[in-house]
N, C-alpha and C positions, 0 to 999 in steps of 0.2 A: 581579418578573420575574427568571426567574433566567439569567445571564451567560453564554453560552454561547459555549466556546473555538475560535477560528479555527483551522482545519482550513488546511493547503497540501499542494499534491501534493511528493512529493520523488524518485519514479520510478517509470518505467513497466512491470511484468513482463511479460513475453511469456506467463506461462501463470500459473495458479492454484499448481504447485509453487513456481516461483521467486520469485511474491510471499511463501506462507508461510516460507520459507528467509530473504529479508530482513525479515520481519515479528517472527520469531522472536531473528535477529542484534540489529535495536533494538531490540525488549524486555529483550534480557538490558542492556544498557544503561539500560534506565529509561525509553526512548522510548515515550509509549503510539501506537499505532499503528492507523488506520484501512483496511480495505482495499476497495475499489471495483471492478468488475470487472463485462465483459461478461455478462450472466447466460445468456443465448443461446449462447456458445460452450460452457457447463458445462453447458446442456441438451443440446447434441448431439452430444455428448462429442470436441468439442474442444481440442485443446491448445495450440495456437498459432496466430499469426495475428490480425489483427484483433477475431476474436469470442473469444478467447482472454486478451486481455489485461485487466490488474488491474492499478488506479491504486495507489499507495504513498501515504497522506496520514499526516502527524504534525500535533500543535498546529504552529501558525506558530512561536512562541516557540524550539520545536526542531529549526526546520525547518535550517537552517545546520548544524546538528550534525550530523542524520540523514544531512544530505548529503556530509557528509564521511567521516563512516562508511561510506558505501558505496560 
């Protein structure tokens, strides 16, 4: 079975831009990076607000890092 690395959130974007803008900053760092988000606010063309928002998760391992970085 194969090991599968724990995910933690490390912040919350208010919109689809401003999670790929930190998504982009940890990657150049070496953070790989997951991104979670309302799918409903990106269908109704949303940008902010509740239906808007997109979770920031890294492995846990980096999660301390990532957090500082941002």
């Amino acid at each position: 079975m194969k090991n599968e690395t724990q995910l933690k959130a490390v912040y919350q974007a208010m919109n689809k831009f401003e999670a790929e803008t930190i998504r982009i900053f940890l990657e150049s760092f070496e953070i790989p990076v997951e991104l979670i988000g309302e799918s409903a606010g990106t269908a109704y063309g949303l940008g902010g607000g509740p239906l808007g928002e997109v979770s920031i998760y890294v492995p846990a391992d980096r999660a301390e890092e990532a957090v500082s970085l941002i």
